[in-house]
N, C-alpha and C positions, 0 to 999 in steps of 0.2 A: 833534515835528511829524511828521505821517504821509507817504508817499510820494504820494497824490493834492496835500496840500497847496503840498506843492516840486513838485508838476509844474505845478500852476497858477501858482503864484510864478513860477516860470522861466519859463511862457508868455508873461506880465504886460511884459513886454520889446519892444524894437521889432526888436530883428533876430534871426536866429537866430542870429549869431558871438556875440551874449550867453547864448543859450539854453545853447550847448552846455557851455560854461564852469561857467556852472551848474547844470547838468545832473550835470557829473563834480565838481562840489565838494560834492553833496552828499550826506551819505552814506546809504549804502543800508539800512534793517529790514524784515527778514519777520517782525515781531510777527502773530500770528492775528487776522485781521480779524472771524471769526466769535464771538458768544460762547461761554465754553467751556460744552462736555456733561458730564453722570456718568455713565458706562456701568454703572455698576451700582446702581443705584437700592437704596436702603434699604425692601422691600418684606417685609410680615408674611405670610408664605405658609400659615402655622395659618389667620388669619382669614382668608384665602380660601377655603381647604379646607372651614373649620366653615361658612363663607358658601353654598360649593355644597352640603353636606350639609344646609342650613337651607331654601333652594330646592326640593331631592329627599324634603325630609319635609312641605314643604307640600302637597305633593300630596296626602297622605290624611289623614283627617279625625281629629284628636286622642282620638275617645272610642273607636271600636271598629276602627280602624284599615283601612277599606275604602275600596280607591279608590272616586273620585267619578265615574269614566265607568265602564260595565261595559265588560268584554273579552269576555263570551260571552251566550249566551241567558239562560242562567238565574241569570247575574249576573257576576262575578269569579273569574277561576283565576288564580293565581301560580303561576309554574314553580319548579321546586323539581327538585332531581336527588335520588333513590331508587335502590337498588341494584335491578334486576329481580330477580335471584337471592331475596333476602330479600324482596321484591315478591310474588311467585310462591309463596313458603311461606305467605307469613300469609294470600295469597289461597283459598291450598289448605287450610290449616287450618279459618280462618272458614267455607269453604262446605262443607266436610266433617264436620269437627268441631265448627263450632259457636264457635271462640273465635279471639282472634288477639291479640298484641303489640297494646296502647297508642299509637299513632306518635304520640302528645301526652308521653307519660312518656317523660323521662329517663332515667331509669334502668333501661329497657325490661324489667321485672320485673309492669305490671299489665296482666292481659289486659282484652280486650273479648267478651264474648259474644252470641251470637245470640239471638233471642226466644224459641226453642224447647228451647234447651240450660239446664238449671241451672246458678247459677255454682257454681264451685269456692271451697271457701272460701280466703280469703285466707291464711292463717294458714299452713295447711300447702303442704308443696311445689307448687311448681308444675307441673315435667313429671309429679312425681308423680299429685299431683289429678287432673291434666287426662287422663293416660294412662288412669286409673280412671274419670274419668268419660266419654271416649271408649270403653272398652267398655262399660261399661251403655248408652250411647245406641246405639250397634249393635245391641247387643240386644233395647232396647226398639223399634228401627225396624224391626228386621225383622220381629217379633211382630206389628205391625201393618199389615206389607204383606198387602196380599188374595191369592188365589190366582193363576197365571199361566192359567191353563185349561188346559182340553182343544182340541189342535188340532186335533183331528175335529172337531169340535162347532160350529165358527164363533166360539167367545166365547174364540179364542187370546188372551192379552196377553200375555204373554212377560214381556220385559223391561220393557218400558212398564206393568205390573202398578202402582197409585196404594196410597197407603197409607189407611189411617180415619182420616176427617176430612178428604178432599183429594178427597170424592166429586164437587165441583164445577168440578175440573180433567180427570173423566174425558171421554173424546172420546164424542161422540155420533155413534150408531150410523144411518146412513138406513135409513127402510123400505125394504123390497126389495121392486119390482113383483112382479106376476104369474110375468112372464117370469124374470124373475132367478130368483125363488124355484123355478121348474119347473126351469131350467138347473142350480139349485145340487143342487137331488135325483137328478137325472141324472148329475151330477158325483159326488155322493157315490155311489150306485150305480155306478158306473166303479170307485171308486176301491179300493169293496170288493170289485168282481170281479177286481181287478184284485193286490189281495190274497192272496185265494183260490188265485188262480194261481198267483202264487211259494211260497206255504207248497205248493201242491201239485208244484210244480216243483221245490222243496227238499227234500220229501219222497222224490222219485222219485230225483232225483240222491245222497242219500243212501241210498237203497237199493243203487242202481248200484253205488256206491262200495265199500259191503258186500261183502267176498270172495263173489268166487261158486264157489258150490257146484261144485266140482271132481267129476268122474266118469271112469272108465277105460273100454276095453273091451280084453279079452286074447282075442286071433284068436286063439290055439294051441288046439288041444285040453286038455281039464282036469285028464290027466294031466301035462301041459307044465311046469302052474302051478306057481310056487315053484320050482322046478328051479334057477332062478340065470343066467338068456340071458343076464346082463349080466356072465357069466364066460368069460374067453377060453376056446378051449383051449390045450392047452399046449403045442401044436408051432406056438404064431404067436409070435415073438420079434420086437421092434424091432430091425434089423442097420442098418447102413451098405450100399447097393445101389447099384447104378448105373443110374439111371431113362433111360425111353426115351418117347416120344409115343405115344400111341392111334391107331391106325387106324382102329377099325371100332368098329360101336354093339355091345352086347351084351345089355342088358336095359334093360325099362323101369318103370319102379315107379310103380302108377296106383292110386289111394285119396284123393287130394285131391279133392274140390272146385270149390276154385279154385285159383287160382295159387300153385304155393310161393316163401315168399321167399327161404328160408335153410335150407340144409343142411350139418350137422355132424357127421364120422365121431366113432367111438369112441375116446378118447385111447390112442396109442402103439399099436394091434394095428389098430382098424378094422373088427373084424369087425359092427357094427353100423353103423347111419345115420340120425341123428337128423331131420326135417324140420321146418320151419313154414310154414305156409299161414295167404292168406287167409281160409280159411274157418273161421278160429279154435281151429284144432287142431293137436295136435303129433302128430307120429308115429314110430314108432322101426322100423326095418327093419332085415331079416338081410341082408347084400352077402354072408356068405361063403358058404352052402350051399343055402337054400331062395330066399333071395329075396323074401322077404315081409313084410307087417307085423306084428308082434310084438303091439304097445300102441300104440292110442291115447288121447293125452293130451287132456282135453276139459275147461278152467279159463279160459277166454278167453270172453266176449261180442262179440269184435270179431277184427281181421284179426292174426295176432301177426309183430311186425315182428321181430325177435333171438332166439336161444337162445344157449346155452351151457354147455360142459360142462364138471364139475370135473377137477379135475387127475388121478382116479381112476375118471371115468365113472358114479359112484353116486350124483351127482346134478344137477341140470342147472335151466337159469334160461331162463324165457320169458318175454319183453318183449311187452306187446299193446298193441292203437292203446284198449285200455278202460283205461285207464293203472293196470294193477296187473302189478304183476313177482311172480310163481308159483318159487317153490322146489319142486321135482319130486322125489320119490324113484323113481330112473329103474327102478328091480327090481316095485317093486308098484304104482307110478302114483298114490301118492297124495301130496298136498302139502302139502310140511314147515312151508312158513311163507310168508304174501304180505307182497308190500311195494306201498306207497303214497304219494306224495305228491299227488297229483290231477292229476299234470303228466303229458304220454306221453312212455314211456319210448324211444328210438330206439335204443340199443345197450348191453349190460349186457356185465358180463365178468369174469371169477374173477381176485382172483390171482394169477400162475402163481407164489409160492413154497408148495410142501407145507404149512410149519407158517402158513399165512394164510389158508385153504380158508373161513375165515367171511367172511372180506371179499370186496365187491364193489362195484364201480363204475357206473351207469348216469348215462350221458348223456340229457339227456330235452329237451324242447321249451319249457322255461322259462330255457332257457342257460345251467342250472348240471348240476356234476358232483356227482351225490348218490354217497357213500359207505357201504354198508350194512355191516352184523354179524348175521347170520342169526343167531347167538346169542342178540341180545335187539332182532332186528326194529329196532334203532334206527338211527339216523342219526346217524352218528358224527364226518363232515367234509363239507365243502358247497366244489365249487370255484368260485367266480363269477369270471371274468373276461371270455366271451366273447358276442358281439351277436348271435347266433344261434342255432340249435337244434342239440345237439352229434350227428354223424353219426358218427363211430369213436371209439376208445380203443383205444390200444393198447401195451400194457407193454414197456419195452425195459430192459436189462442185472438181467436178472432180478428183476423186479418193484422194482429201487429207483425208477428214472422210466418215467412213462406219455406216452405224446403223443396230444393230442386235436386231431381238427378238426372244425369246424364251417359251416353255413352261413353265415357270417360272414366266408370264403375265408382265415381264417387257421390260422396250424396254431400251438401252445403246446406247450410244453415244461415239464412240471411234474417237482417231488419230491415221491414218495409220501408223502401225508401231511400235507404244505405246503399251504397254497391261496394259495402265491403263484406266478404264473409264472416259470419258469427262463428260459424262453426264448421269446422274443415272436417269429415268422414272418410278415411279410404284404407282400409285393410286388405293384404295381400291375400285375403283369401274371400274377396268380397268378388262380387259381379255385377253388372249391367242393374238395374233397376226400370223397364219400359213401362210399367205401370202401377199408379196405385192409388190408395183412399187411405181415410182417414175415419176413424173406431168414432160410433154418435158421442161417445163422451167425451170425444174432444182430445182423451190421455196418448191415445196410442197412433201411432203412425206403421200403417201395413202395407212392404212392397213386394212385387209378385218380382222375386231373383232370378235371375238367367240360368240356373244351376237347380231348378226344378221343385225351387220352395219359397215360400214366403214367408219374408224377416219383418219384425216387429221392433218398432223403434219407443222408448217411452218419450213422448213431448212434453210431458211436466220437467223441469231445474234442465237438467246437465243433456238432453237430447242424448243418451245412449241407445243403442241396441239393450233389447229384453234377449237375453240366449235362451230362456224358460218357454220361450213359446215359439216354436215354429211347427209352419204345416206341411206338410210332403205328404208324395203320393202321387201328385198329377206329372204330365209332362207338357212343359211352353216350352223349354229353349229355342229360342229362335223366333220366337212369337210375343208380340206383348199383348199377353191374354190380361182383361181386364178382371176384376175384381172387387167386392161389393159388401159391405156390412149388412146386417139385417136391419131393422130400423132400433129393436131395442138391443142392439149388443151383443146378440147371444150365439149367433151362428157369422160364419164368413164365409162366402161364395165365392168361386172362380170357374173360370172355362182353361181350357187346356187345349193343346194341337192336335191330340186326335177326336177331338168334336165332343166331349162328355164335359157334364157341369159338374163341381166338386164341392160336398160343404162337409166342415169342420163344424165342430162344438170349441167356442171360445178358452172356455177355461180349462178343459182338457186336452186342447189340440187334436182330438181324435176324429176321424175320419167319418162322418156319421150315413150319407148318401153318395153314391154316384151313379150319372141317369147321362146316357147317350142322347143328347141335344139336335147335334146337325151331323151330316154328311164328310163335313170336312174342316176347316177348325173352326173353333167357341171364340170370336174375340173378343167377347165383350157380356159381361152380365151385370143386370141391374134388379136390383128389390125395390118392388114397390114402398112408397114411402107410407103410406096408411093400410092398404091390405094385409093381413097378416100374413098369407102364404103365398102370395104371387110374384111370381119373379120371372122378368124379359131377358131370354138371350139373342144375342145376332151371331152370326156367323160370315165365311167365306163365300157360303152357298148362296145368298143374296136374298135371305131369309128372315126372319124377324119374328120370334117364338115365345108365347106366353105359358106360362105354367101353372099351375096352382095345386 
């Protein structure tokens, strides 16, 4: 009996003192009222599987297996994943070569070819075949590409050149009105005057280029000649002296032209003095007895910016704005050998060891440091490191390093021979460096700064700047005035742009003379090398001034 049925039986009564009685005598079951469930049902999970795979293949139609809705325009695409890599080849192959991989074969061994390509035959290899038959087909395509034209002519095709048989692809051409047609002859008339011009302007600057014919002239009378001026005599000896400043003007040496830029005594005696002028001449003068010009040197077409003389004065190097450097035989004036790179040369400079007398250095306006061999006129080392046009070189510890600066405000430190920099210089509050020398002892390196003073570098260990010694008071900006040690040490001379010469006392920097020289500016001053008090300036004025 269920627990609803004894609860009705017990209600069935008329009081509840009966209900309750029987209520508690009867006893209590929680049998499951509900009927029972299987949780895990006995279900064939194949035949549902093969059911939904029976469903997904009715969709397409049993004979040639194409869905029944299209998915694109031009009918059905199925996605399919393809390696691009392998994609990319057979695309490159087919449209180049003509064949490609099967993507229907298995066993991805049979190709497909193009219309135009013969097949290879099956039989034998495959990369082989096809390698050989890819070049015969280059071969035969090229053979029947047409010409590319002439591009004067209007009928250019270049690249776009069609092959025979493909004459129905070539682009067609509009007629050309009136007006076109008159402008294209006009055009071509330009283009041949214009022609004309550079082979005649290649012409000309190849002629330029051409050494020019060098010429002397010998002032002395013609018993003179040969004589040997470029021999000291023998009671002039290099001594150790003790140098003193110039007072007073003493000669004036007048034969230029125009303005000289640069003047250079005779190495270790002096008894001569080498000039250069704008007016593209060199000239050599006697300082010891007459005073006059010897030889002029005449191998420039333009203004000559540097000279230089060998370590024995027999022969000597002039720099011109016509960018050829002239090797001079300083005894009979005639020229050993030119040098050229087509760049202008700004400062040339010998060696200073004896046994290197063929070597030379010129800085030029292309930013590099050419290295010459009068030997065999070659070019033997190339320095490239700096942004500007190189304005000095200058040799320190006996020709092993050189220091260059340039208009690029930095100063380098090189090994002879090297073209790498030793030592990089460039301070944000540095300038320009156009000229300089070098202290008899060898220690010091002194350049005349765009900023109206001369820095002092020490050239013993580490190449710094000395900040203890500088000299002001003149003004170059804008000029690269030269400047000049004494022969023992003790004073330093320069000229300035408004034409006065300036000397300093070495160890106290202080300002000791200044003597109105020329007219217009000072560029250049030199101390005699054995005189004690004599010292040459040149000038703009086209002058050439001795002092003592």
């Amino acid at each position: 009996m269920d627990l609803l049925s004894r609860i009705n039986a017990a209600y069935d009564s008329s009081s509840e003192d009966e209900i309750k009685p029987k209520l508690d005598q009867a006893p209590l079951s929680l049998e499951p009222i509900l009927p029972p469930i299987d949780i895990a049902p006995d279900v064939d999970t194949k035949a549902l599987e093969l059911h939904r795979q029976a469903l997904e293949l009715s969709r397409f139609e049993t004979t040639n297996q194409v869905i029944t809705k299209q998915n694109h325009l031009n009918g059905v695409v199925e996605q399919i994943h393809i390696n691009p890599a392998k994609f990319h080849e057979q695309f490159h192959n087919f449209e180049n070569f003509g064949h490609a991989l099967n993507p229907s074969d298995n066993s991805h061994s049979a190709l497909v070819y193009s219309n135009h390509v013969e097949k290879v035959d099956t039989d034998a290899n495959v990369e082989g075949g096809a390698g050989k038959s890819r070049k015969a087909y280059r071969k035969e395509l090229k053979r029947t590409r047409l010409a590319a034209g002439d591009a004067a002519s209007g009928d250019f095709q270049g690249p776009w050149a069609i092959y025979e048989g493909m004459e129905q692809f070539k682009a067609q051409q509009a007629e050309l009105t009136e007006d076109q047609k008159e402008l294209m002859s006009r055009f071509e008339e330009m283009r041949k005057a214009r022609l004309e011009e550079h082979k005649k302007k290649d012409k000309e600057e190849g002629a330029a280029e051409e050494i020019h014919k060098a010429t002397t002239i010998f002032h002395c009378t013609a018993s003179l000649e040969g004589k040997g001026f470029t021999d000291a005599p023998s009671y002039l000896r290099q001594k150790e002296h003790a140098c003193f400043i110039p007072k007073k003007w003493m000669h004036t040496f007048v034969g230029h032209n125009k303005g000289v830029q640069k003047i250079e005594f005779f190495p270790k005696v002096g008894h001569l003095m080498l000039s250069a002028s704008h007016d593209g001449t060199v000239k050599i003068w006697d300082v010891l007895t007459h005073k006059r010009c010897l030889r002029t040197y005449m191998g420039h077409t333009k203004a000559v910016r540097d000279i230089c003389f060998s370590n024995d004065g027999r022969r000597f190097l002039s720099a011109g704005f016509d960018k050829v450097i002239q090797l001079w035989d300083t005894e009979t004036g005639k020229v050993i050998r030119s040098f050229t790179n087509r760049k202008t040369p700004f400062c040339v400079k010998f060696h200073p060891s004896d046994d290197r007398q063929n070597i030379f250095l010129a800085g030029c306006a292309n930013k590099k440091i050419i290295q010459y061999d009068t030997n065999t006129s070659e070019i033997v080392q190339q320095y490239e490191e700096h942004l500007g046009s190189i304005n000095t070189l200058t040799f320190i510890e006996n020709g092993r390093r050189f220091v260059s600066t340039a208009d690029d405000k930095k100063i380098y430190l090189w090994e002879f021979g090297i073209p790498v920099v030793a030592k990089h210089i460039s301070e944000p509050d540095m300038q320009a460096i156009p000229a300089a020398t070098m202290h008899p002892n060898g220690k010091y390196f002194a350049g005349q700064s765009m900023d109206n003073k001369i820095v002092i570098y020490d050239c013993k260990g580490n190449f710094k700047m000395n900040r203890k010694k500088k000299f002001m008071g003149h003004v170059n900006s804008g000029y690269a005035c030269g400047l000049d040690f004494s022969p023992d040490g003790q004073f330093l001379a320069s000229g300035d742009a408004e034409g006065r010469m300036w000397f300093w006392n070495w160890k106290s920097c202080k300002n000791l003379r200044t003597m109105k020289v020329h007219e217009g500016v000072c560029i250049d001053v030199k101390w005699h090398p054995i005189e004690a008090s004599k010292v040459a300036t040149c000038g703009w004025d086209g002058t050439i001034k001795l002092w003592d």
